[in-house]
Structure formats: structure tokens, C-alpha cells
C-alpha angles and dihedrals in degrees: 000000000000093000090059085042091053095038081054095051103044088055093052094053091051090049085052094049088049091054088047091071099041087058091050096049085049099055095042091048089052084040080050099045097049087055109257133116118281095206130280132101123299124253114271105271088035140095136210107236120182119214122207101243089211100040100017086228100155120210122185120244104216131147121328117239140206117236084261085051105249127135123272107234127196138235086268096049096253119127114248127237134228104260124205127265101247121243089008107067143026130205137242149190109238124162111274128205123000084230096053091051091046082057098046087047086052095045087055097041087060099047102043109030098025090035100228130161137221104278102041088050092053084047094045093052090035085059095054092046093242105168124231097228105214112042113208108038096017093042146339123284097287097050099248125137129256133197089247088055092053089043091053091046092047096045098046107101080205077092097050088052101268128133109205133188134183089030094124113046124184127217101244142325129328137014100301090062117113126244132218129165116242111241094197095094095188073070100067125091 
């Protein structure tokens, strides 16, 4: 009997766990669909900025610091973000640092007037000792840029003033799952 009970219940935790997300896609794609920001970190050369839903008042969400100001890092090593206060804000994309758009400018302007391609661009910026701002998923360790970094800016309609959603899927639930992108774009939000 309390291997059927635990068989039961274990099914009823995954069916709740199933309806949870379900929930959660739900709320980002209505996020999404009202025009605000459904998590993640924002593009390279933009910022995530949160708007008071009651006084529009708009603060910008940028890296969280210690009380000697330096920046929180996580378990993982990565530096951790300002999050929005629920039910009472709501997040957008606005541009970041003049420097980052300069950069992104510059990125475009390679690869479309001079024809580059990916390599030669991170080696360009790497010679001039142009940093890639965020290591991890911006650059490697050393904050250099790499061709995959200059692909995925390229690529990201984020930069032709699209905000996408529902672009990257993953293969099932929790951190291990695996991610594509969906290359059926009528599937994006």
C-alpha cells in the first residue's frame, strides 16, 4: 500500500508541477503581450528598467552591492541582478550605456558595411582592447569577445526592435533541461 501511496503522490506532484508552468508561460506571454519584459537578461547595450505599475515612476535594475559596494555574487560566481518588486512593477528593455550601444553600432556596422564576419569582428574588438562588458554569457573569462558572442548579437531581433519571446525553448523542467531555439519563427511571441 505505500508504494501505491507513494507511486499517487508522486504523480500528483509531477501534474502540479506540469500546471505550474503552465501558469508561468502564461503570465510571461501576457507580460509579453502588454509590452513589458518576461525575465532574462537584457541584450548587450540595453538595460532592464522597472516601471511602477500605479505612478509610472521607472528605476533601473542594475547589479546588486554589498554595503562596501561591491557586487553580490552568486553560488555560481556570477554577479546578481536587482529584481522587481511583484504586482507593483513591471519591467522593460531601454538602451543601456552610451558605450554598449557605440559597441553594438560598431558590431553592425562590420558586419554589414565592411562585410565582416564573425571571427574577424571579435578579433577586431579583442585588438583594440574593446571589453566585452558581461563574462559568462557575453564573453569568456577574460572578457574578450568571441565569434559566438558577435553571432548571437547579430542574430537577436532584440537589435532590429523586436522584442521577441519564446525564441529559446527548453526540453523539459528544471535547470538540467536542455535548450534549443525554435526555428519556427510564427512561433515566437
Amino acid at each position: 500500500v505505500d508504494s501505491m501511496l507513494g507511486a499517487f503522490e508522486s504523480g500528483l506532484s509531477q501534474e502540479e508541477s506540469v500546471k505550474k508552468s503552465e501558469r508561468t508561460y502564461d503570465g510571461c506571454v501576457s507580460a509579453v503581450n502588454k509590452g513589458h519584459s518576461a525575465g532574462g537578461i537584457a541584450p548587450y547595450g540595453y538595460r532592464r528598467v522597472a516601471i511602477h505599475v500605479a505612478t509610472g515612476n521607472k528605476r533601473i535594475l542594475g547589479l546588486l552591492r554589498d554595503k562596501e559596494g561591491n557586487a553580490v555574487i552568486n553560488g555560481k560566481g556570477l554577479p546578481v541582478y536587482e529584481q522587481i518588486r511583484p504586482k507593483e512593477e513591471h519591467t522593460v528593455w531601454e538602451p543601456g550605456e552610451p558605450s554598449e550601444i557605440k559597441v553594438v553600432k560598431r558590431i553592425f556596422d562590420m558586419r554589414v558595411r565592411l562585410k565582416y564576419g564573425y571571427t574577424k569582428i571579435a578579433k577586431t574588438l579583442n585588438a583594440e582592447n574593446v571589453p566585452c562588458i558581461r563574462s559568462g554569457k557575453w564573453g569568456d573569462k577574460n572578457q574578450r569577445w568571441s565569434s559566438s558572442t558577435i553571432g548571437a548579437i547579430i542574430r537577436n531581433p532584440a537589435y532590429r526592435g523586436a522584442r521577441v519571446y519564446d525564441r529559446l525553448k527548453k526540453n523539459g523542467i528544471g535547470k538540467a533541461a536542455k535548450r534549443h531555439f525554435v526555428a519556427d519563427s510564427t512561433k515566437w511571441r
